[in-house]
Z-matrix of the N, CA and C atoms (Angstrom, degrees):
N
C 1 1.458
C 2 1.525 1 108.57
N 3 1.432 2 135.23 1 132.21
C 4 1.014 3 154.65 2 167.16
C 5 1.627 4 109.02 3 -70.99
N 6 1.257 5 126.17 4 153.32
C 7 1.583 6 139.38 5 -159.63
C 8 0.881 7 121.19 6 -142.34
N 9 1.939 8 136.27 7 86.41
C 10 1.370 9 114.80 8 170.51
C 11 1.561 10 101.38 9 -114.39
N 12 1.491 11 91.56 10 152.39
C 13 1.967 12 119.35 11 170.60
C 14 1.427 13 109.13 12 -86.33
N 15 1.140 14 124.39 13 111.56
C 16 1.115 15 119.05 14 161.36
C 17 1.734 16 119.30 15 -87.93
N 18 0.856 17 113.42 16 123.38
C 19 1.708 18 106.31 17 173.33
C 20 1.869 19 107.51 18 -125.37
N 21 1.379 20 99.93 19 156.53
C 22 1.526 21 107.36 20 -178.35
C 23 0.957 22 115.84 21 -116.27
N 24 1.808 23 118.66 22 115.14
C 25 1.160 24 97.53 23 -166.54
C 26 1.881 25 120.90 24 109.96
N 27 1.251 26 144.24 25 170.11
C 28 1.083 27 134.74 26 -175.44
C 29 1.878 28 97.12 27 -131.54
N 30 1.128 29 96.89 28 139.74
C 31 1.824 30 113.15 29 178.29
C 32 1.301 31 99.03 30 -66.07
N 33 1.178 32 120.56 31 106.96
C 34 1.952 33 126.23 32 178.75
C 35 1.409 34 94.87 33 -95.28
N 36 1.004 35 140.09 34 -25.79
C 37 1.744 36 112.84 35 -175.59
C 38 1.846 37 103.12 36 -84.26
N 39 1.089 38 104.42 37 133.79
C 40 1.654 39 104.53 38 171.26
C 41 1.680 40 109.13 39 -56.27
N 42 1.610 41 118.60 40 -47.97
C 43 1.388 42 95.48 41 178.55
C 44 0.933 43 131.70 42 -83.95
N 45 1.252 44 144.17 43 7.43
C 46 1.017 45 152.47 44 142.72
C 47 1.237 46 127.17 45 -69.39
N 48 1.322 47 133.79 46 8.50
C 49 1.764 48 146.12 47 -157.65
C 50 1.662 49 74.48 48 -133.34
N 51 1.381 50 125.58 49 -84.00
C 52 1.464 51 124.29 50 167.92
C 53 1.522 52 107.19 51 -17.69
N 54 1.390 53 134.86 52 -90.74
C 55 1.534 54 110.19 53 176.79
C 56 1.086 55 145.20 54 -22.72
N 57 1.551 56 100.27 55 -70.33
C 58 1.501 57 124.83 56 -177.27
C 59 2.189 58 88.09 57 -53.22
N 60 0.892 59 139.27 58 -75.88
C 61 1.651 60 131.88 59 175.20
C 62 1.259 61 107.68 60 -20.76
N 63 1.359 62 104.48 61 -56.81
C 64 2.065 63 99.96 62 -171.00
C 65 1.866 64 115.27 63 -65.18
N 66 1.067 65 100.49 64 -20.95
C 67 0.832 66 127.34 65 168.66
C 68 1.639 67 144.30 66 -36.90
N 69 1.851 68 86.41 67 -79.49
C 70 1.521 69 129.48 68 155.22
C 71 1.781 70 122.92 69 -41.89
N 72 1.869 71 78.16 70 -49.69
C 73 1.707 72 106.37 71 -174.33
C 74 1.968 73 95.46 72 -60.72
N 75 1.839 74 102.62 73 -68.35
C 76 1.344 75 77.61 74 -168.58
C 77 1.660 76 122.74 75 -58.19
N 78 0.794 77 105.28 76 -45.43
C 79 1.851 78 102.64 77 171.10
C 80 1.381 79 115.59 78 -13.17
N 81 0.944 80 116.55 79 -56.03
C 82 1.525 81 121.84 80 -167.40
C 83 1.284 82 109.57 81 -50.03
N 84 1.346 83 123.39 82 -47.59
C 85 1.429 84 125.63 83 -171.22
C 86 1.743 85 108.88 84 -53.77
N 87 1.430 86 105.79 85 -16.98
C 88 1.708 87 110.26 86 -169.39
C 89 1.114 88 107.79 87 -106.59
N 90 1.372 89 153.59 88 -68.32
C 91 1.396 90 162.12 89 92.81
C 92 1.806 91 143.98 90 5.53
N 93 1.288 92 116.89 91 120.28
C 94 1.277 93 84.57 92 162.99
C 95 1.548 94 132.06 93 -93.27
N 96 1.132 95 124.03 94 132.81
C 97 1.575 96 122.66 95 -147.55
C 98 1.416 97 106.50 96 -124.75
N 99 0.942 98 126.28 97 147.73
C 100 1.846 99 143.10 98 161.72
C 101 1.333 100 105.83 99 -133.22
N 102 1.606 101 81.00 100 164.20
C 103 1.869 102 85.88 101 -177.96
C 104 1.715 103 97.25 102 -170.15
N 105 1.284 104 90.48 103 132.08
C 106 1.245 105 111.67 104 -143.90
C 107 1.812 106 88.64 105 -115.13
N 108 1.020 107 120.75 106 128.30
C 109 1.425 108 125.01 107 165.74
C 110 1.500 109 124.83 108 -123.48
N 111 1.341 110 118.40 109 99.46
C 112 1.797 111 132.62 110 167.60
C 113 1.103 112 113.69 111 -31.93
N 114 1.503 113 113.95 112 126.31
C 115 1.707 114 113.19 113 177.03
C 116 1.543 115 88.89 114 -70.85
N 117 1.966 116 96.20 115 151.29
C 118 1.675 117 103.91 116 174.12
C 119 1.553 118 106.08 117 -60.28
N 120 1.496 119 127.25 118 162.71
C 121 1.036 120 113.34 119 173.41
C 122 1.492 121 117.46 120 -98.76
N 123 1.366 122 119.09 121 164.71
C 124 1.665 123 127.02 122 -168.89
C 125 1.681 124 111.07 123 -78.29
N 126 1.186 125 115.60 124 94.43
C 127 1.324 126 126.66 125 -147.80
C 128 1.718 127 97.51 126 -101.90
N 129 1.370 128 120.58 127 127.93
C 130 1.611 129 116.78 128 174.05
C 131 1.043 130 113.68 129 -98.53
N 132 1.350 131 120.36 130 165.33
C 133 1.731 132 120.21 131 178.74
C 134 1.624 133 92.98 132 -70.39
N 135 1.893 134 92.61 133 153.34
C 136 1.283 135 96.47 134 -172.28
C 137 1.420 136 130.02 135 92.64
N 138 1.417 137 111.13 136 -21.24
C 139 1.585 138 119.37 137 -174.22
C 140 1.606 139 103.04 138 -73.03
N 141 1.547 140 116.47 139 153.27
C 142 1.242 141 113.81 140 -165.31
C 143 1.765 142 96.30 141 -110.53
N 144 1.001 143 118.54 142 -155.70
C 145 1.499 144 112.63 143 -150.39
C 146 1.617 145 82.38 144 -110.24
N 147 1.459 146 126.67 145 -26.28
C 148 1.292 147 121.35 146 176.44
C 149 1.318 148 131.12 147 -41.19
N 150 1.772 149 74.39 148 -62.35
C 151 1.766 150 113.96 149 -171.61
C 152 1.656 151 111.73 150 -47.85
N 153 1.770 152 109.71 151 -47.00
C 154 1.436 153 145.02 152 167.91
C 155 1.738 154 101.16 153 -35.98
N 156 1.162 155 115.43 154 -65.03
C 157 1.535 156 132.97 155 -162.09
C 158 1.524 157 95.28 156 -96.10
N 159 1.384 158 133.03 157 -21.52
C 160 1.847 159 106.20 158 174.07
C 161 1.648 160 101.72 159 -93.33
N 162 1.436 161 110.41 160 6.31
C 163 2.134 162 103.76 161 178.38
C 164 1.188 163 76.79 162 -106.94
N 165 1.113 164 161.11 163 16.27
C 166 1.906 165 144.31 164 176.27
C 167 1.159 166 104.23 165 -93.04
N 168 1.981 167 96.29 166 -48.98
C 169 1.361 168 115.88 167 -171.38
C 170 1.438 169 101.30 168 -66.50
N 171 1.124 170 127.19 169 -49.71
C 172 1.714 171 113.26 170 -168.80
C 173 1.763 172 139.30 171 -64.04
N 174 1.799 173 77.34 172 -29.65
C 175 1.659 174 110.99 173 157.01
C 176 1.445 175 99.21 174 -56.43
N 177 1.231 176 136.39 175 -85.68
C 178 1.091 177 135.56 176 -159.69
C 179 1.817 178 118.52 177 -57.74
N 180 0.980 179 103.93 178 -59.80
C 181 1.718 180 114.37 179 158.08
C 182 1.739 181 107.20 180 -24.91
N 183 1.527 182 123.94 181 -50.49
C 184 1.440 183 136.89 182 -141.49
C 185 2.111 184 80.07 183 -79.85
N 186 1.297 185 93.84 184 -27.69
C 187 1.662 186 99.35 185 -175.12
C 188 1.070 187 140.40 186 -71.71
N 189 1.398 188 113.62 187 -44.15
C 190 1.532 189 141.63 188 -142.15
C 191 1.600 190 86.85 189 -106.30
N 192 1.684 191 103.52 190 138.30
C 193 1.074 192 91.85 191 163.90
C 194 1.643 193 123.01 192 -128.99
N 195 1.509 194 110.58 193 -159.89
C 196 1.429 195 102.64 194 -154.16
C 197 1.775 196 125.53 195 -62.22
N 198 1.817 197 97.59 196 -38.44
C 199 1.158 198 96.31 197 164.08
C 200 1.526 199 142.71 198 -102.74
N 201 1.816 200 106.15 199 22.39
C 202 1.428 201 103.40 200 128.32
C 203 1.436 202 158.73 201 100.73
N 204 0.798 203 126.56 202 -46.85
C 205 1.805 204 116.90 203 -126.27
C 206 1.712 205 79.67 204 -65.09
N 207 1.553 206 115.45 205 152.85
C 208 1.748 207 99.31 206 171.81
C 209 1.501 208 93.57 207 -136.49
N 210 1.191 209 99.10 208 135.25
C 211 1.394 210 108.25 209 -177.21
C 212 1.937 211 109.60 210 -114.40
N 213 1.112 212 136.12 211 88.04
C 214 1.452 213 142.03 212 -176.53
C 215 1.579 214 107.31 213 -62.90
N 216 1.396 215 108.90 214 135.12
C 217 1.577 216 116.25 215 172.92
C 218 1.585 217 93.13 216 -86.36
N 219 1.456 218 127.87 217 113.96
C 220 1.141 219 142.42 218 176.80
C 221 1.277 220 141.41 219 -140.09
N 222 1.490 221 140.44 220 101.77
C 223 1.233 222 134.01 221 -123.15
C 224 2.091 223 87.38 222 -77.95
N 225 1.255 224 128.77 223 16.68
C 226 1.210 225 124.85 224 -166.59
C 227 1.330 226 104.81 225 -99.83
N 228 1.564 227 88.94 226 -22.58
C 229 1.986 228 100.10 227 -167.85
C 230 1.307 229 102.58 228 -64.89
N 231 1.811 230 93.97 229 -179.73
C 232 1.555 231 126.43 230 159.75
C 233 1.742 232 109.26 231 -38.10
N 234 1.468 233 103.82 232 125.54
C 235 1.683 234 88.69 233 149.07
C 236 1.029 235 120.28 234 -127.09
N 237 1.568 236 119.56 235 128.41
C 238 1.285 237 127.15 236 -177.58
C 239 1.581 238 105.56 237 -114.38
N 240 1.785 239 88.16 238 164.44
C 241 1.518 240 92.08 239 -179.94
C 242 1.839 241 98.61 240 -96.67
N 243 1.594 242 103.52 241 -179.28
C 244 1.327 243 108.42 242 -144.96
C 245 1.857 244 87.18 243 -67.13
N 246 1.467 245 114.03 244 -31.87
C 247 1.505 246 113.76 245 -169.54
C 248 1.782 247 109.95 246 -66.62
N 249 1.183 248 106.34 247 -28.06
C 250 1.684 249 129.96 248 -169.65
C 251 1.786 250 89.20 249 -76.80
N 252 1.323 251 111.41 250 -61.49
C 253 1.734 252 112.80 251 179.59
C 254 1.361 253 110.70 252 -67.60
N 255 1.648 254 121.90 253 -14.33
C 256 1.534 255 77.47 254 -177.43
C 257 1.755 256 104.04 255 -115.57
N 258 1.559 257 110.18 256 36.77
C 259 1.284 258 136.96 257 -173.29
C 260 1.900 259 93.74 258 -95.03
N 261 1.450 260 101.85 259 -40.64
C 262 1.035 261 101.37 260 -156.38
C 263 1.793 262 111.98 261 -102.60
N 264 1.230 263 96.70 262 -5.02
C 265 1.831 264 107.69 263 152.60
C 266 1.647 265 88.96 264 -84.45
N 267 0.864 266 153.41 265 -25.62
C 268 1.469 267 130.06 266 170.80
C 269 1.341 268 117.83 267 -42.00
N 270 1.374 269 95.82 268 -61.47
C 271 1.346 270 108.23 269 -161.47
C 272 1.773 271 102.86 270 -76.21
N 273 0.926 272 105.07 271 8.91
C 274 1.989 273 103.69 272 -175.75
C 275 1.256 274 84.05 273 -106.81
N 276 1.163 275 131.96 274 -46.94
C 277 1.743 276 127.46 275 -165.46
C 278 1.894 277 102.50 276 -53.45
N 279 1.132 278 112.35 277 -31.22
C 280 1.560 279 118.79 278 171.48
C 281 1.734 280 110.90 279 -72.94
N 282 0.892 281 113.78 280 -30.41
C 283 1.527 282 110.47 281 -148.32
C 284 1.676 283 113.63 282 -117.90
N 285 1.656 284 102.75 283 -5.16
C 286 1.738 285 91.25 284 -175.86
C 287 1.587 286 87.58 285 -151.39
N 288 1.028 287 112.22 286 174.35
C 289 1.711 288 121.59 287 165.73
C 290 0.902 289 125.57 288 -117.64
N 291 1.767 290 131.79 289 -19.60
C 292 0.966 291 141.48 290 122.70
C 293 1.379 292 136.19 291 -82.50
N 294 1.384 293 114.07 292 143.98
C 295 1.704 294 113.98 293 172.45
C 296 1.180 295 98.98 294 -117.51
N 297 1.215 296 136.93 295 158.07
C 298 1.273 297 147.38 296 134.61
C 299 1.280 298 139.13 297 -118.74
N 300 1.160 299 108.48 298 105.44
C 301 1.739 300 108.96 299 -174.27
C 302 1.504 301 123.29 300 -89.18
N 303 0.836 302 134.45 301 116.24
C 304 1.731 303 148.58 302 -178.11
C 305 1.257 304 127.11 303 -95.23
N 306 1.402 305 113.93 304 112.06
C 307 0.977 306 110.18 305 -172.85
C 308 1.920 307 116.62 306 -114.34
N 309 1.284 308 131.09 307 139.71
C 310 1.492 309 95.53 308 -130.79
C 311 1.784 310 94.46 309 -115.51
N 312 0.940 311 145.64 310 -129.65
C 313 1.579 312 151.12 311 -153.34
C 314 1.664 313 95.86 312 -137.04
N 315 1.259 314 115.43 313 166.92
C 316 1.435 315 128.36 314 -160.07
C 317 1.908 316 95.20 315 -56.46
N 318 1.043 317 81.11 316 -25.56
C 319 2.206 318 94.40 317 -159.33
C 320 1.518 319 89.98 318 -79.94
N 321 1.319 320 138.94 319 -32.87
C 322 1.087 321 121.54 320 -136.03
C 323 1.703 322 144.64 321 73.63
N 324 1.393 323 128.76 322 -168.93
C 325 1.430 324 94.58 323 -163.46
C 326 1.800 325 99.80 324 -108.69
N 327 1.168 326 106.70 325 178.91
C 328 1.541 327 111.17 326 -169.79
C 329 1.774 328 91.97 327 -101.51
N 330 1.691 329 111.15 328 167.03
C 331 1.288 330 121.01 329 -141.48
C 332 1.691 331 94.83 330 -85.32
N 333 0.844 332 133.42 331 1.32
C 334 1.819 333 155.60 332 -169.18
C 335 1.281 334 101.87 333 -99.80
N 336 1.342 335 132.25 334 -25.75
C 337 1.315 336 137.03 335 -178.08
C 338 2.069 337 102.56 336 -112.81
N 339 1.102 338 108.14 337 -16.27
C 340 1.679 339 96.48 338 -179.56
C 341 1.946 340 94.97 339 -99.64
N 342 1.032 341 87.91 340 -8.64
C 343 1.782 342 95.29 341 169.06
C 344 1.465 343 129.37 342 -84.01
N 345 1.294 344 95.85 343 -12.48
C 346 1.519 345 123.26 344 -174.93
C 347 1.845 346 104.64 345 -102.93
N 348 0.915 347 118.50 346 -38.49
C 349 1.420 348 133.78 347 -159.38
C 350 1.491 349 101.21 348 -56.22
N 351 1.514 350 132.24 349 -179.08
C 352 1.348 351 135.49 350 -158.51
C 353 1.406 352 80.97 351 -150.25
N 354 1.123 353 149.00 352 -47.40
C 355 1.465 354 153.07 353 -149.08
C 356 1.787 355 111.29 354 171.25
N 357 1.089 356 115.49 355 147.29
C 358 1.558 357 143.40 356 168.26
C 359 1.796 358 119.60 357 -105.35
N 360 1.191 359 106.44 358 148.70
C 361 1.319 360 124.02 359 -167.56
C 362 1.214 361 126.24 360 -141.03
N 363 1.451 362 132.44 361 111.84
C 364 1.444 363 101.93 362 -152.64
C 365 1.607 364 90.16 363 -104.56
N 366 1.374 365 136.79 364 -163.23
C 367 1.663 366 129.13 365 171.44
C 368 1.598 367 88.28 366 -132.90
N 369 1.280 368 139.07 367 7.57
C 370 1.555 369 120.79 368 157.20
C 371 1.556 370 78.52 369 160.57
N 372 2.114 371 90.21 370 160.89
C 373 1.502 372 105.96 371 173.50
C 374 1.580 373 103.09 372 -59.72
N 375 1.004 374 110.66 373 -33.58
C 376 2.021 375 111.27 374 173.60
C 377 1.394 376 125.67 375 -31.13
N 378 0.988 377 145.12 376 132.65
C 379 1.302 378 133.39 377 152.89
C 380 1.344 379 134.11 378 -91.66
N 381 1.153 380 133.84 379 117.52
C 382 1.471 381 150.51 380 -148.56
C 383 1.786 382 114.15 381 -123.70
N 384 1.595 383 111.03 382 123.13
C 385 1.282 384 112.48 383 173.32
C 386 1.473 385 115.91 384 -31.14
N 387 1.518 386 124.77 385 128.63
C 388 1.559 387 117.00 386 -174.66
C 389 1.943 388 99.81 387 -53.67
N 390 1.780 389 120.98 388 -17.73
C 391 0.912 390 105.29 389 -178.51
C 392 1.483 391 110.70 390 -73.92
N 393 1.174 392 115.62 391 -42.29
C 394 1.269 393 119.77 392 -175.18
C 395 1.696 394 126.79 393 -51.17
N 396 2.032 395 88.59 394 -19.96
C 397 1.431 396 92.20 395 -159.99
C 398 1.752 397 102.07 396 -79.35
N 399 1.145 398 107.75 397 -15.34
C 400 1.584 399 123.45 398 -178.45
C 401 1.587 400 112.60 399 -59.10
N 402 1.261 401 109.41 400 -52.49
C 403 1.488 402 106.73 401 171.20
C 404 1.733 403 110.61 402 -77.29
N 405 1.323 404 134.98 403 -42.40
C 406 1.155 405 119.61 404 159.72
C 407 1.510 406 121.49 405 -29.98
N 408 1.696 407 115.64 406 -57.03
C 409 1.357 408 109.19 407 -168.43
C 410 1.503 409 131.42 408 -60.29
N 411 1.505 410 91.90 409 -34.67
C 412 1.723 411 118.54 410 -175.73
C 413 1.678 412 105.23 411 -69.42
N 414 1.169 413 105.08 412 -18.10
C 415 1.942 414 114.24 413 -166.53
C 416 1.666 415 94.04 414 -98.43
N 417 1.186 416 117.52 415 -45.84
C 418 1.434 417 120.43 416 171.28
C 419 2.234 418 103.30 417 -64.92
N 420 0.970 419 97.24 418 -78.41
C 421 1.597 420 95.26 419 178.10
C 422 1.508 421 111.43 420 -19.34
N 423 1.520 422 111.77 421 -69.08
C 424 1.208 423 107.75 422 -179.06
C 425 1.989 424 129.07 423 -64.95
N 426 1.479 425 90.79 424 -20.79
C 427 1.392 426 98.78 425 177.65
C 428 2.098 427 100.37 426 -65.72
N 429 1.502 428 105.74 427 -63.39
C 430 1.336 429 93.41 428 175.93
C 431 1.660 430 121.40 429 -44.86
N 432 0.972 431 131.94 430 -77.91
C 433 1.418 432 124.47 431 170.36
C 434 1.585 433 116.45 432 -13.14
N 435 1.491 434 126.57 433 -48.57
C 436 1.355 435 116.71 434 -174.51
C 437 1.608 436 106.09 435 -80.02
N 438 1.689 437 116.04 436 -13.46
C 439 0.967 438 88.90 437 174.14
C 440 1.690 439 130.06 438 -101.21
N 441 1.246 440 103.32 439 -0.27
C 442 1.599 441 126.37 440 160.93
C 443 1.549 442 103.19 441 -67.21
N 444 1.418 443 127.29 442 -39.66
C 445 1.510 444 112.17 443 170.37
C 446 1.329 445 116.29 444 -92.68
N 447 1.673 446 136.72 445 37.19
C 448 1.066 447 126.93 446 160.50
C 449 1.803 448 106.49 447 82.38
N 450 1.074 449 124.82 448 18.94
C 451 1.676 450 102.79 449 -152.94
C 452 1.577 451 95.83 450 -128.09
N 453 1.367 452 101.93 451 153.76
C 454 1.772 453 112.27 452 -152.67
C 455 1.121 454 97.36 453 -96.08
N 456 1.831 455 126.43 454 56.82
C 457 1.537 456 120.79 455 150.18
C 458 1.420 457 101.97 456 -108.37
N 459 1.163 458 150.89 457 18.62
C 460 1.269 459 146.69 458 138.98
C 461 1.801 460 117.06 459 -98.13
N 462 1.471 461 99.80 460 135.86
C 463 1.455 462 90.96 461 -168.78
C 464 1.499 463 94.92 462 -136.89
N 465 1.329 464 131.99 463 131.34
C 466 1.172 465 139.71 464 -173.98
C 467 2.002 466 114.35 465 -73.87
């Protein structure tokens, strides 16, 4: 199965761009992965939080393609634990050739894009800066993978 990150937007904190990389990096050894990051969009005074999330959405839409699978980081989704998630990249490694995971803008995604989606994911009842949620996901991603290969960076 093939792997792209979608992110919205550019990672402004250095340590967190530093993670989310170390991150990325280990991945590779398991997957082949891309990751694709949306310029923020050109936002005017006055814009409403809609307006914000249906130009994210169209950006992103303009991308994705038909066959797919899209999986949204969404505080609505599934939550699994890291053993439960990386059960459940199992079962995608059978079933699609692409994944795509999305990760969406401070607002979240507009209703054109949860219409589009294949499945949701949440990363905890918590709520987390969409920046923050970027290095969470990549630390979880890679955590599942090591534990589908047996390997002693997950420890119960």
């Amino acid at each position: 199965m093939k792997v792209t990150i979608v992110f919205t937007g550019k990672t402004r904190e250095k340590y967190l761009r530093e993670g989310v990389d170390e991150y990325l990096n280990r991945l590779r050894r398991y997957i082949p992965l891309s990751v694709m990051t949306l310029p923020d969009v050109k936002v005017k005074p006055g814009f409403t939080e809609k307006q914000v999330k249906a130009l994210e959405g169209k950006q992103l839409m303009q991308r994705l393609k038909p066959a797919d699978h899209v999986v949204l980081l969404d505080e609505r989704g599934t939550v699994f634990s890291s053993e439960e998630f990386a059960g459940y990249l199992s079962k995608l490694e059978g079933r699609t050739g692409q994944t795509t995971f999305v990760a969406g803008g401070a607002y979240g995604f507009s209703e054109e894009v949860y219409r589009r989606a294949d499945a949701m994911i949440a990363l905890s009842a918590m709520t987390f800066s969409h920046q923050m949620v970027r290095l969470i996901f990549t630390e979880q991603l890679y955590r599942g993978y090591t534990i589908l290969k047996g390997e002693p960076y997950h420890h119960k």
